[in-house]
C-alpha positions in Angstrom: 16.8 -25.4 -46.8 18.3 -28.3 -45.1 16.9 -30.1 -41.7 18.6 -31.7 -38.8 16.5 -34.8 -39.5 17.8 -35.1 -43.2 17.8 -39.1 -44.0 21.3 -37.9 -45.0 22.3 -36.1 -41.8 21.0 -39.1 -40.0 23.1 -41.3 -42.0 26.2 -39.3 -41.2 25.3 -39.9 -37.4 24.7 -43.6 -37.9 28.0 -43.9 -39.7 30.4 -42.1 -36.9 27.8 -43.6 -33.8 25.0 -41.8 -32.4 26.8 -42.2 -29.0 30.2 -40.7 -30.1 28.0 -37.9 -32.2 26.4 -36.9 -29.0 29.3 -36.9 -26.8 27.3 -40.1 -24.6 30.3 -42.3 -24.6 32.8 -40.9 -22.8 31.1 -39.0 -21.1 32.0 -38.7 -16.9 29.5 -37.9 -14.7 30.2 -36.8 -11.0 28.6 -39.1 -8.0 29.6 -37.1 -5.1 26.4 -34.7 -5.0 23.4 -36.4 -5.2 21.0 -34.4 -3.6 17.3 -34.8 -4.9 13.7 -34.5 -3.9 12.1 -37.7 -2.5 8.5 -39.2 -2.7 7.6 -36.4 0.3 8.8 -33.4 -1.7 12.2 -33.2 0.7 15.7 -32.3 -0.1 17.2 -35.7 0.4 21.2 -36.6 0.0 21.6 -40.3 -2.0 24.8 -42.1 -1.5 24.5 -44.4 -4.5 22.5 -44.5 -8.1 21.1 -47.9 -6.7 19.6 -46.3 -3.6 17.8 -43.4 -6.0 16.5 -46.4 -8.6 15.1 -48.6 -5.4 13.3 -45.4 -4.1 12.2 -44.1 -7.8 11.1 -48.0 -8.2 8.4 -48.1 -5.7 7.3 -44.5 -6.4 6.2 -45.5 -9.5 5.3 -48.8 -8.8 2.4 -47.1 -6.7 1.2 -45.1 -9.4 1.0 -47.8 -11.6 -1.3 -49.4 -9.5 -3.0 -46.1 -8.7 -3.8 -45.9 -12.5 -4.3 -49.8 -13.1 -7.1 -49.0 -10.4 -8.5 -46.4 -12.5 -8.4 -47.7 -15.8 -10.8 -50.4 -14.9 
């Protein structure tokens, strides 16, 4: 019985690229539907990745804190 996660499967992977091996490197994404959820649980539509990463940043910047405050 062989596993996925053989130290010799793995090597195989390694040798070809783990990127190429699971099909990350040419990989094309579409950017023209970007519809997600915001902080308040809405449908929102994002024009840009950068304008989902600012929102997503202070998100979880708050709840950092949030737990910070709870740790101590």
């Amino acid at each position: 019985m062989t596993t996925v996660f053989s130290a010799d499967n793995m090597a195989k992977v390694e040798a070809v690229g783990i990127e190429k091996k699971l099909k990350l490197a040419n990989a094309k994404f579409s950017l023209g539907n970007m519809n997600l959820f915001d902080p308040e649980h809405k449908i929102k539509k994002y024009d840009t990745v950068e304008q989902i990463m600012e929102e997503f940043f202070h998100l979880r910047l708050r709840y950092y804190q949030k737990r910070k405050v709870r740790q101590c």
